[in-house]
N, C-alpha and C positions, 0 to 999 in steps of 0.2 A: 393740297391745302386749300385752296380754291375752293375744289370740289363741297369739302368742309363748311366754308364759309357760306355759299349757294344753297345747300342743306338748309344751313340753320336760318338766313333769310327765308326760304319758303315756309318753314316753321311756323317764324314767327309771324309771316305775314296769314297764315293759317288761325294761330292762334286769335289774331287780331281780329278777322272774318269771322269765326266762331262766338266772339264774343259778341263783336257791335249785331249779328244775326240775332243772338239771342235777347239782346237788349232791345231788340226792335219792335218784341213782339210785345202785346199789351192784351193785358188780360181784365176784364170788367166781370164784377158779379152780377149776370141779369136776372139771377135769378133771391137777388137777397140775402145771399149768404152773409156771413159772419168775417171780419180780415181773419180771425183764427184758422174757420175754416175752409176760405180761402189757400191758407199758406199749408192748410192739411192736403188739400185737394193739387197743389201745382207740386209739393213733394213727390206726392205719390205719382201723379201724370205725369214728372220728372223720370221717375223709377221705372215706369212701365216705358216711356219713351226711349228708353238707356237698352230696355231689352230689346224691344222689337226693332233699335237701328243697330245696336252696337256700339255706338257712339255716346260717351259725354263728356258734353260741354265744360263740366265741373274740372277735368282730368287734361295735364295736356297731352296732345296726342305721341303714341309709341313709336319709339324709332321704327324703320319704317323693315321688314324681315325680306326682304326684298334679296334678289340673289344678288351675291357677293361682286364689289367694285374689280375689272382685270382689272390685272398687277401692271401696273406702269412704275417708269422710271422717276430718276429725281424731277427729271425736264417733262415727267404728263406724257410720254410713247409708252407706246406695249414694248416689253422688253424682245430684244432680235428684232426688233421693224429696221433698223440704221444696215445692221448686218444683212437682212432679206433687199432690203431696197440698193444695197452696193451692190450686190450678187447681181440682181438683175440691171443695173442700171452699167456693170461692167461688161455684161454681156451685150446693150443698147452700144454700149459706149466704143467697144470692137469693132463691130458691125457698122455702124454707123460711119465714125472717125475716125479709127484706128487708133482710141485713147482710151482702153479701157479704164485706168486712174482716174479720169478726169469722167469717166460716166458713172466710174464707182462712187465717187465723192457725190456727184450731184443725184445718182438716186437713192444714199443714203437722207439726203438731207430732204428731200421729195418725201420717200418715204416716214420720216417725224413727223415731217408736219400734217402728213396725212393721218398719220397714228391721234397726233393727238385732239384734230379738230374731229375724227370719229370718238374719241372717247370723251370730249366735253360735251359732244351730241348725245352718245350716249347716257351721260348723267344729266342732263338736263330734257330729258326724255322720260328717266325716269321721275325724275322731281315732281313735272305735269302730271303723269299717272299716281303717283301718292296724292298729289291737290287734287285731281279729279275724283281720286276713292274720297278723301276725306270730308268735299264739298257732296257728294254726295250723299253719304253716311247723315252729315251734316242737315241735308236737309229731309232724311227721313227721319231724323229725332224731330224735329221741327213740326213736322206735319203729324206725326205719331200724339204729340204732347197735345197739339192746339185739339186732334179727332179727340182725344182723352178730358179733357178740360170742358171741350165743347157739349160731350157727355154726359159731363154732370152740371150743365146747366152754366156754364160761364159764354161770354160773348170774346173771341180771341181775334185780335186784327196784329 
């Protein structure tokens, strides 16, 4: 559920970058254009900038096709982490103190919380790599539109 929620904040803070980005940019006619054919011209440098990034601004971005979340429990562990971490922590637990119960308990519970600070790492690993494809993408529509604009004669800052 977490994980969920982490998702949809990067989203939207996505969204949000995408937008105030594109609002940032200012387009002047230095060349005496018309507002009509202005709004002809950022269309189109719109459209052309959508193919050669992949990316638009207009749309929000696709969930993300990313390989599939592991299966964890209710408690966020890989399912058998509790059971692997007893096994071995009964074997520690022998050896050591002659309490295998009491090493089974504590490397089950070792072993959870290992499971699940690898799996929040893991989803917030991939979170980054989506914001860094999308910031990317991002700014190659960016750059794509202002070379297109810029070539028919507009001044883009």
């Amino acid at each position: 559920m977490a994980r969920m929620h982490r998702l949809s904040a990067v989203l939207a803070a996505t969204a949000l970058f995408v937008g105030s980005v594109q609002a940032q940019q200012v387009v002047y006619p230095a060349k005496g254009q018309s507002p009509d054919q202005q709004k002809k011209d950022e269309y189109e440098c719109h459209q052309w900038a959508v193919k050669q990034s992949g990316f638009d601004p207009t749309k929000p971005p696709a969930p993300a096709a990313a390989a599939p979340a592991p299966a964890t429990t209710a408690t966020g562990t890989t399912p058998g982490a509790g059971v692997r971490g007893a096994a071995r922590g009964a074997v520690v637990g022998e050896v050591v103190g002659g309490d295998a119960g009491a090493g089974a308990a504590a490397g089950a519970v070792a072993a959870r919380g290992q499971s699940r600070r690898q799996n929040a790492a893991q989803q917030q690993q991939a979170a980054q790599q989506e914001q860094q494809a999308a910031s990317s993408q991002q700014a190659t529509y960016t750059k794509a539109r202002a070379a297109c604009l810029e070539g028919r004669g507009y001044t883009v800052k």
